[in-house]
N, C-alpha and C positions, 0 to 999 in steps of 0.2 A: 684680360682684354687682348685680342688677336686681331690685326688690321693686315686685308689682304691687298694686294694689287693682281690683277690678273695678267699683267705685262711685264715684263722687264723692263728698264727705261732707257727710256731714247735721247736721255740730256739730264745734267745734272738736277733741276729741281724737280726731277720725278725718281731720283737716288732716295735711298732710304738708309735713315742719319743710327749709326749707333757710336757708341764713345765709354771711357771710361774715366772720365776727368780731364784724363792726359791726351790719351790716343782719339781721336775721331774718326770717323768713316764714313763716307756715302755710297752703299752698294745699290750697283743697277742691276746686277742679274744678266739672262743670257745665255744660250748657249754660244759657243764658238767663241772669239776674244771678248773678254767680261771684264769690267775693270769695276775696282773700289778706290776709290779717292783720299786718301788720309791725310790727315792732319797731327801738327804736334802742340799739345796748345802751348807749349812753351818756347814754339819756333816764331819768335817776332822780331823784324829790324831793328835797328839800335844797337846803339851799346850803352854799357852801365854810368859812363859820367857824361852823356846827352843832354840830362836835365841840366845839370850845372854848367855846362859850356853854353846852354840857349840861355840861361838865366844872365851867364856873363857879359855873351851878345847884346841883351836886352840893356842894363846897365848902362854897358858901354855909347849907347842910342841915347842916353839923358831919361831916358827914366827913373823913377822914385820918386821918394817923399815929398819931394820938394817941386818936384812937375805935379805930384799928384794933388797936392794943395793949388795948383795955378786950375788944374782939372774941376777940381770943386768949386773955385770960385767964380767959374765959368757959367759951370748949371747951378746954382745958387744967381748970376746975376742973370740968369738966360741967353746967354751966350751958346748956344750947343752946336753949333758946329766949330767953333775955338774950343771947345771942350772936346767933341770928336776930332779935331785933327790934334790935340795935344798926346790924346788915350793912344794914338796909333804906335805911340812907341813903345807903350807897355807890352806890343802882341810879340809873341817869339814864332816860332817857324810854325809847327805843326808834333803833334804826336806822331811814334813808329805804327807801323802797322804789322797787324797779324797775318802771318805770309802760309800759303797753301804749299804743300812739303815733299809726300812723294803719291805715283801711281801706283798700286799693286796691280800688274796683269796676268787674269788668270785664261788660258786659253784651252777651250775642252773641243772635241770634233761638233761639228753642227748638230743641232737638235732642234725641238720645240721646249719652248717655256710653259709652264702651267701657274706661273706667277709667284708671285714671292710674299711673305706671311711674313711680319712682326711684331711676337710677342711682348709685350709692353713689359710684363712683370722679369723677364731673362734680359730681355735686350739679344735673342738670338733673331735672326732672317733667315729663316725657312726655304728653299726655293726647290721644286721637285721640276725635272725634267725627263723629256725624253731623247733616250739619243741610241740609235740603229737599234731602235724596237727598244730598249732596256730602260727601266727606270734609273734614273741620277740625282742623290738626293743633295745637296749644296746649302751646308750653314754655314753663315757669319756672326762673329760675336767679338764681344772685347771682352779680354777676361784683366784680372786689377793690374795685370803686367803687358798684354800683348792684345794685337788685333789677330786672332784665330782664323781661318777659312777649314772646314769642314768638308769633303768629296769622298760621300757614300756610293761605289758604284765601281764595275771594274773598267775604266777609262784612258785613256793617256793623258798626260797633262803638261803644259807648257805652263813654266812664272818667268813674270820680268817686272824690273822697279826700273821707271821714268822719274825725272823731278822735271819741274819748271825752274827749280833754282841750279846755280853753278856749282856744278859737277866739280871736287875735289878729287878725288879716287873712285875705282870702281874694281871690285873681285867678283865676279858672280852674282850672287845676291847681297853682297855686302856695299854700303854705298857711301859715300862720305859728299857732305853738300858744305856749300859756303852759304851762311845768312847774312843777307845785306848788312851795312851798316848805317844806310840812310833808306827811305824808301819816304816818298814823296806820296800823300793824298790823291786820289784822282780830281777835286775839285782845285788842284794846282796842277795844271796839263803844262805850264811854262817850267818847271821842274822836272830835269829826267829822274828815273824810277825805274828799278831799282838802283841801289849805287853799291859795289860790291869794293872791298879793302881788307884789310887786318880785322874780322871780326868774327864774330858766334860761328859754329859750327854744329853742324848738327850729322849722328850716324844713326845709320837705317839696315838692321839685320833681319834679313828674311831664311828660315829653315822648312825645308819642307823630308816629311816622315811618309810613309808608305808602308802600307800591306796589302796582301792582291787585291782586296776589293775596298781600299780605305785609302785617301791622302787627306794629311792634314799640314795646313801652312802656318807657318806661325810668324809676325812681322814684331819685334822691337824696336824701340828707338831710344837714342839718348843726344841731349843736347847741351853743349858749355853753360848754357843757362838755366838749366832746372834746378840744380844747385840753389839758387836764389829764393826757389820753394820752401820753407822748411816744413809743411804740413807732413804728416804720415794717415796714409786711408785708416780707416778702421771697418767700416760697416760696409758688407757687401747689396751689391745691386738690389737684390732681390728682398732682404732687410729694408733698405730704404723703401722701395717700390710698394710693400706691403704695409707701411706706416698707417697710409691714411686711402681712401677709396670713398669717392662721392658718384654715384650710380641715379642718374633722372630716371625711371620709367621703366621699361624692359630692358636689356641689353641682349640683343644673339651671342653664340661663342665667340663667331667670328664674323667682322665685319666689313663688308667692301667701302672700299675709300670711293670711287667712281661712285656708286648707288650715295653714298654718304652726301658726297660733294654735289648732288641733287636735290640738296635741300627740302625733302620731305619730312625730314623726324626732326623738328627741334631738337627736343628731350635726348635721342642721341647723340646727337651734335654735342649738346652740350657735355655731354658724358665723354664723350673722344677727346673734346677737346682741355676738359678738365685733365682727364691719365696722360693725355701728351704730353700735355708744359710741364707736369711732375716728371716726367718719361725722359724731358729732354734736358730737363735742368740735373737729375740724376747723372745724366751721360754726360754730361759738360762741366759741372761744378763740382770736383770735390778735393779735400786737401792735399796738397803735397802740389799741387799746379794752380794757375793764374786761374780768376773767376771767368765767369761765361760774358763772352764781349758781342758786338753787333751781331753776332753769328753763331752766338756758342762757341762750339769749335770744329766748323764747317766751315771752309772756303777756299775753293780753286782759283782764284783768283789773283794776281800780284799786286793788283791795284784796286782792291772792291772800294766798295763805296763806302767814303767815311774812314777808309782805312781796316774796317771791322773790329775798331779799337773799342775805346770807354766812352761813349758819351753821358755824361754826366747830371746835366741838365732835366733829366726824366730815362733814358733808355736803359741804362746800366742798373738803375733805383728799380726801374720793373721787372729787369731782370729776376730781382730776388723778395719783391712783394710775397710771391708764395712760398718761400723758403720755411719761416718758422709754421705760419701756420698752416700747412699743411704736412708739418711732420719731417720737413729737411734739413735741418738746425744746421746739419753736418756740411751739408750742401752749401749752406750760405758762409765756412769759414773761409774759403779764399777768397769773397769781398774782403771778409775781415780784416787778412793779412796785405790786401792789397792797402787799406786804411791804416795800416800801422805803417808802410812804404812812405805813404804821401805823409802823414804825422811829420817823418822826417824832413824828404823833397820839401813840402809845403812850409814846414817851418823857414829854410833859407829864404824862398820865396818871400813870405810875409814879410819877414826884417826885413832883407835888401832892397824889395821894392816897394812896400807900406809903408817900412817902420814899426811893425806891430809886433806883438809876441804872436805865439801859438803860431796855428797852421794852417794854409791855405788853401783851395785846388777851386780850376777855374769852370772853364766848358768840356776838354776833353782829357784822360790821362791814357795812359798805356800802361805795358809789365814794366817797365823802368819807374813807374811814377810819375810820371810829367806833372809839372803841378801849375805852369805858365798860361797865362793866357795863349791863345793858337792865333791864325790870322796873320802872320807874316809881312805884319805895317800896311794890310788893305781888308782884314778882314771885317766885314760889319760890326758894329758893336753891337749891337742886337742879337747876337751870339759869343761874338769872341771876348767880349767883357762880360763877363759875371762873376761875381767874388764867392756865391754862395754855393759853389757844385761841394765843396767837403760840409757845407752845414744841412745841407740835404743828404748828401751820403752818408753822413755820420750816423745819421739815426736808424740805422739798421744794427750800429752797435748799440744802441738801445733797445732795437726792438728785439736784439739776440738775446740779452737782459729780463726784458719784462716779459718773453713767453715764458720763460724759467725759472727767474726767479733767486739762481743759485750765487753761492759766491765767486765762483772761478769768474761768469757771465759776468758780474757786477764789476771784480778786476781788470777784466779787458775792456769793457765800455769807458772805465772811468778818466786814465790818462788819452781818450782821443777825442771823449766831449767837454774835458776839461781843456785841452788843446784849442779845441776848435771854439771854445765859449773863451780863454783868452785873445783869442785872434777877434772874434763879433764885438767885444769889449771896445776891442782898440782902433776897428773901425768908424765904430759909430762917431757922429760926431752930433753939434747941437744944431737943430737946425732953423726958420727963422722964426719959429713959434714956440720953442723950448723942446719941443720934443726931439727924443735921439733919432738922427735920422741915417740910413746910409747910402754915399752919394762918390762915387758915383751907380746908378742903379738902374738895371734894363731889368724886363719883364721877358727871359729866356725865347728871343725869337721872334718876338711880336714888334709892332711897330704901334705909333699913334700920329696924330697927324697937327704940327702944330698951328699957330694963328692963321700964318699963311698958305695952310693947306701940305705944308711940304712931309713927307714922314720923317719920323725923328725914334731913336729909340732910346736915349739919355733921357735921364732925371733922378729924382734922390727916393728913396722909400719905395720900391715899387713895394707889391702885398706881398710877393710871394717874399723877397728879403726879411719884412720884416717878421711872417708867419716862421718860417725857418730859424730865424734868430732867436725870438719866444722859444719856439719848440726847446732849440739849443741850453738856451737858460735857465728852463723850469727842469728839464730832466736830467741834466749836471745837477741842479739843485737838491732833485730825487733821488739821484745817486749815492749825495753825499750824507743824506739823510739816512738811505741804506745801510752803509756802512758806517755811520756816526765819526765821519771824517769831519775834521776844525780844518778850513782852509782858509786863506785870507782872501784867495778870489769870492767866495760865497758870499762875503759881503759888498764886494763891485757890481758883483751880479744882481745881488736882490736891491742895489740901488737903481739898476738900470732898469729893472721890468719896468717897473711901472710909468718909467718915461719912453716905453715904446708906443709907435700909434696905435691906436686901436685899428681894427680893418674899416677899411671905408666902405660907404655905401651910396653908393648915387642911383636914384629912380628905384628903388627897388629891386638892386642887383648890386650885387660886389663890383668893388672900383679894382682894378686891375692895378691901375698907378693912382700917387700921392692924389692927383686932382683928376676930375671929370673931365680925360680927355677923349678924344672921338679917335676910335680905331681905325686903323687903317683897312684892316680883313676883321670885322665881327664876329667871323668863322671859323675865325681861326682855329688851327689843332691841337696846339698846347693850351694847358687848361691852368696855367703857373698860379692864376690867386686865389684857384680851389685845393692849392694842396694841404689848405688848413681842412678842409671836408674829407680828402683821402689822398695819400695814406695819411697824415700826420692827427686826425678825429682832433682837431681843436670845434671844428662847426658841426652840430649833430643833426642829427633828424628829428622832429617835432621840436622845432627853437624858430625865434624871430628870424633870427640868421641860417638856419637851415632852410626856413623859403623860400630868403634872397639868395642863396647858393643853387636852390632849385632855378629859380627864375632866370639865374646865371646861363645855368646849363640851358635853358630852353635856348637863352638867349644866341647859344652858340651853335646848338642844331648838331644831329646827329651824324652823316658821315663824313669819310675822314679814311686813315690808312690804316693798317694792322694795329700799331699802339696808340694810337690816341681812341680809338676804338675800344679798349682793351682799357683804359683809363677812364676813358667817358661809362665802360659798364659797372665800375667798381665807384665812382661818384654815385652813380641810379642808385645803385643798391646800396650805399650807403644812406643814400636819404630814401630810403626805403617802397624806390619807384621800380617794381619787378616788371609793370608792362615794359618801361624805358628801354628797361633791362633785354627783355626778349627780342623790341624790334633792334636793337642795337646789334645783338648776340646772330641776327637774321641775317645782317648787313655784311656783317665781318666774316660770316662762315660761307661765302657767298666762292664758287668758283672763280679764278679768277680767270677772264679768256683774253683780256690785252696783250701784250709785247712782254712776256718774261725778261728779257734781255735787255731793254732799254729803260733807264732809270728814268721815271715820271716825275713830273715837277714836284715840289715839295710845299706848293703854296695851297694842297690840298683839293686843287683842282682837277685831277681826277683821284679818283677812290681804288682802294687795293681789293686785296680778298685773301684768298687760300689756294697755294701753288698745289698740283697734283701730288707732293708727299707731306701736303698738310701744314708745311710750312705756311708763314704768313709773311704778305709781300704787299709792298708800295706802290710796286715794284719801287728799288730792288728789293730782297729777301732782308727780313731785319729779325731776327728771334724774338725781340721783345714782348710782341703783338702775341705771343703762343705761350709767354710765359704769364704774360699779363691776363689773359683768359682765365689761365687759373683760377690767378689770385681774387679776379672777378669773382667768378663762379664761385668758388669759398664764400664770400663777404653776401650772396644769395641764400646761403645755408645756415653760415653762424657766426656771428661779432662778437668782439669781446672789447672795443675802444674805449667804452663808457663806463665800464668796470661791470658791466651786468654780462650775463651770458644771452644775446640777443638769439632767438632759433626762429630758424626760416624767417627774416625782416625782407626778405624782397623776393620772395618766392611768385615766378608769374602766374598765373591765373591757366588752371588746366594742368598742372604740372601737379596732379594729384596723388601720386607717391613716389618715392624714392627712398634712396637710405645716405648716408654718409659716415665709417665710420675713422674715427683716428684724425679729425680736424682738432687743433690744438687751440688754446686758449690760453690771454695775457693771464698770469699767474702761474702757470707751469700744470695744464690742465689738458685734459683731452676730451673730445667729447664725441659721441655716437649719436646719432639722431636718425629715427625711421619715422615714415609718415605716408599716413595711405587714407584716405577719402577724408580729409580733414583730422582722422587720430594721430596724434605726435606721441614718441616715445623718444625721453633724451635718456644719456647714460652721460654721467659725468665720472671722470676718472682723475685724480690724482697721480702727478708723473714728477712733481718737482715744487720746490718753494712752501707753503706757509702751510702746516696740514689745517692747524685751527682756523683757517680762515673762513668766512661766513661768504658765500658765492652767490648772488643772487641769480637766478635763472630765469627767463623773461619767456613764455608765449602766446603769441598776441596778445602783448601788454598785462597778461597775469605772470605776476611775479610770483616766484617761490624762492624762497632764500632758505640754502639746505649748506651744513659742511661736509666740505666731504673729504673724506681722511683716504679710504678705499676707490668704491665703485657707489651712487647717489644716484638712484631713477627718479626721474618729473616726467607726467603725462599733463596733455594740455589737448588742446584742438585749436584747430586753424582754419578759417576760410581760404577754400580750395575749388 
């Protein structure tokens, strides 16, 4: 798949993003001065004992155990603003942020642009120009070490490297920068930013080679902080990229984004935006560097939004929804190792400020691991308290697990859900009905509105707590059964299940918190007590409770910004609503024509779209919204939650051929699926895990259960 622009770009969100884990880039093109924008994704503020100096801070405030018992007793007696102003001391400053690094400028004599091409499967940028009658042909690329520029043509040529950060040295092309050592959020404007001292450092070497009618540039970098990576690449670009390919309908060679972003083809919309979010998570995510953050590893900014750190709560989680199955296993280890950081971080955290064993992480982390709550003694609690950001993170170390199946997978899941299932243990506590509750406990973001009308976001059990905790408990439990581990936790744990609440229900819809209270925004964008529906499949499709999770969704109404968009389609299609699916998919693929540049409220009050290089924006620009389309789009084609192999469960009506092949399945499975005027043909493939195992194959609702050791065809038909 080949995506054209016929322009060079006139501002950063019409740049086009390539990366190789490490190095990022956004090239505009151009003739005359032309710049690329790099990033390093290991160049972020801070320094290494951050965490534990805001933990010490925090401490030092009177928080702990012993405030956090006065905390409980507060919302247990209804107290909640004495229980909000108690919590205010638990908050520590803020996470680092990820900082924009240097400019590459490349300067050729005037010419015309004939637009600029990229190759999804290379990650090369194509751009042909003209310049005094001649043709000039100009690639860019990341190859697994450097950011490449490519100048076929006999031209002159000017390079120069700008930073926005503080210039250390400077030889030529060779650069040395200072990385802050504090950098302050933009939603704290009363904090200067950046703050520069004793810390990281980062060097930036550019080479440029020549023959009469050839330059080529070549950019490295290295940073004090990479070190702290230990991953090493294995699988080149183009490996990955070719894993898996889901194609709706026709596809051209090559295709215009401008005609695209005109909303005439569903079907290829959806297919762009399926190869992108693989396209971008490839360029952004892979070992030996820190995982893909608000941005990937895109951003000119000193102070973007949020930091362009981890948010944890939902952003970072969607980040890598489409990792396993879509064939990026490899791509999702530097969440991994990011999990094995906080393991650490998280555990002092827990102790010093709980009292608990195991490990904790809150609303946001960073590359250091922050594992604190954020909010800086005024942050809302409605955000800046949540205990459960590592019990929802955590299960992508399961779900690395169960696509595959293998031992090694089972070894690294086991010490950080056993971690994190000591820590859900030690919070719970009893609460005034016998059942385990956890308290204190916000619904990520949302608010409800209590007796007197006032909003409130305290109280004990929200759903989404207690779904995540479950989730925690049963799959440590599966774990250990895997491996025929004897631990003494296995029996805290199988005491505690079944004194969790069950999920509520009031009217015919999922209760959000403990009791039936009235929302403040109905509308709300987070979807926190459907994450037992998706990702976590504890609520299925055709069940009592899969109605009320549908009638949830109604309840919540369709638009919204890039990621709750992006989540809201990957619920549809879990509960097996393809039309849902398509007007949702309508919404979100939509141009966006508002203020690029000014950050829209967050109360969901106006709706995002897709910036001219396809990114997905709130505005601001957030990556999740592009990764999370993916994972959509997959969960359209083929599920595997239930242990069946579901093919096409939410395929929209009209969308009567395509193909998919190389989407992955829980058991360590692969599978290919074509379908053309209602004929389905599956291929199921063995890639890992149990060969004797019995798979049952599902389409529309005829089951075949076949083993499959090799390659296993099932043909079926579909209403189409």
């Amino acid at each position: 798949m080949k995506l054209h622009w016929a322009a060079a770009a006139g501002e950063w969100t019409e740049a086009v993003p390539v990366g190789n884990g490490r190095l990022g880039a956004m090239v505009f093109g151009g003739a005359g001065r032309s710049r690329v924008q790099v990033n390093d994704a290991t160049a972020w503020s801070g320094t290494s004992d951050g965490p534990s100096r805001a933990l010490a801070d925090v401490l030092a405030s009177g928080a702990g155990p012993e405030r956090l018992a006065q905390v409980r007793s507060a919302i247990f007696g209804g107290d909640l603003e004495q229980a909000t102003e108690l919590l205010m001391s638990f908050e520590g400053s803020y996470s680092q942020t990820f900082l924009p690094y240097v400019d590459l400028w490349v300067t050729l004599p005037e010419g015309e642009s004939h637009g600029r091409t990229l190759d999804l499967s290379t990650g090369v940028v194509t751009e042909r120009l003209t310049i005094d009658g001649n043709e000039v042909v100009r690639r860019v690329w990341t190859s697994e070490t450097a950011l490449c520029v490519e100048i076929v043509g006999a031209v002159p040529l000017e390079v120069e490297l700008t930073t926005p950060l503080r210039e250390v040295s400077r030889d030529g092309l060779f650069l040395v920068v200072d990385l802050p050592i504090d950098s302050a959020p933009k939603h704290e404007p009363q904090v200067d930013a950046p703050v520069y001292g004793s810390g990281e450092r980062g060097t930036v070497s550019a080479a440029v080679k020549r023959t009469p009618d050839r330059w080529l540039l070549t950019l490295t970098s290295s940073t004090t902080t990479e070190s702290r990576w230990s991953g090493t690449r294995r699988s080149n670009r183009q490996t990955l990229m070719d894993a898996c390919d889901v194609r709706f309908g026709d596809l051209p060679d090559v295709i215009d984004v401008p005609e695209l972003l005109s909303g005439k083809d569903e079907q290829l919309i959806a297919s762009v935006l399926f190869a992108y979010g693989r396209y971008l998570l490839v360029s952004s995510s892979r070992p030996g560097a820190p995982p893909a953050n608000l941005q990937g590893i895109w951003n000119a900014e000193l102070r973007p939004a949020w930091s362009s750190n981890y948010t944890i709560n939902i952003n970072t989680q969607m980040n890598y929804w489409a990792a396993e199955v879509t064939g990026l296993a490899e791509c999702h280890e530097p969440l991994l190792e990011l999990l094995e950081k906080l393991a650490v971080t998280g555990a002092e955290v827990a102790r010093s400020l709980y009292g608990t064993r195991g490990w904790v992480a809150h609303h946001n982390t960073d590359a250091w691991g922050w594992a604190l709550p954020v909010g800086m003694g005024h942050g809302a609690p409605s955000w800046a308290i949540w205990q459960m950001g590592g019990a929802w993170l955590v299960q992508h170390a399961w779900d690395h697990y169960d696509f595959a199946r293998t031992w090694s997978t089972l070894e690294r899941a086991w010490p950080l859900l056993r971690g994190c299932a000591e820590f859900c243990l030690d919070w719970l506590v009893e609460g005034p009905d016998g059942y385990l509750d956890t308290c204190p406990s916000t619904s990520p973001e949302n608010w409800f509105l209590d007796a007197a009308g006032t909003p409130q976001a305290l109280s004990w059990s929200a759903t989404m707590d207690v779904v995540l905790i479950r989730a925690v408990f049963e799959r440590t439990l599966a774990l250990a059964l895997a491996s025929g581990r004897a631990d003494p936790l296995l029996a805290e744990i199988s005491a505690a299940l079944p004194r969790l609440r069950p999920v509520p229900v009031f009217d015919g819809r999922l209760g959000e918190w403990v009791a039936d209270l009235p929302e403040e925004d109905p509308t709300h964008r987070h979807l926190s007590h459907l994450v037992s529906v998706y990702p976590l499949g504890q609520i299925v499709a055709g069940t009592p409770l899969g109605d009320v999770a549908a009638a949830s969704m109604d309840r919540r109404g369709n638009g919204a910004m890039g990621w709750s968009w992006a989540w809201k389609m990957a619920l549809r299609a879990r509960l097996g609503d393809g039309e849902t699916v398509r007007s949702l998919l309508s919404e979100a693929s939509q141009a966006f024509t508002g203020d690029r540049h000014r950050d829209a409220p967050f109360d969901g009050s106006e709706w995002g779209g897709l910036l001219p290089n396809l990114f997905s924006t709130h505005p601001p620009f957030q990556i999740d919204g592009n990764y999370g389309f993916t994972a959509a789009l997959a969960e359209v084609v083929v599920q595997s939650h239930t242990g069946v192999i579901d093919v096409l469960p939410a395929l929209p009506s009209g969308w009567s051929r395509g193909s998919a092949r190389g989407l992955r399945c829980r058991g360590g499975l692969a599978v290919d699926v074509s379908w053309h005027d209602g004929d389905v043909l599956v291929r199921v493939r063995r890639l890992s895990g149990e060969a004797a195992e019995v798979v049952p194959v599902s389409i529309s609702g005829e089951v075949t259960e076949v083993v499959v050791n090799d390659v296993v065809e099932v043909r079926g038909r579909i209403s189409c």
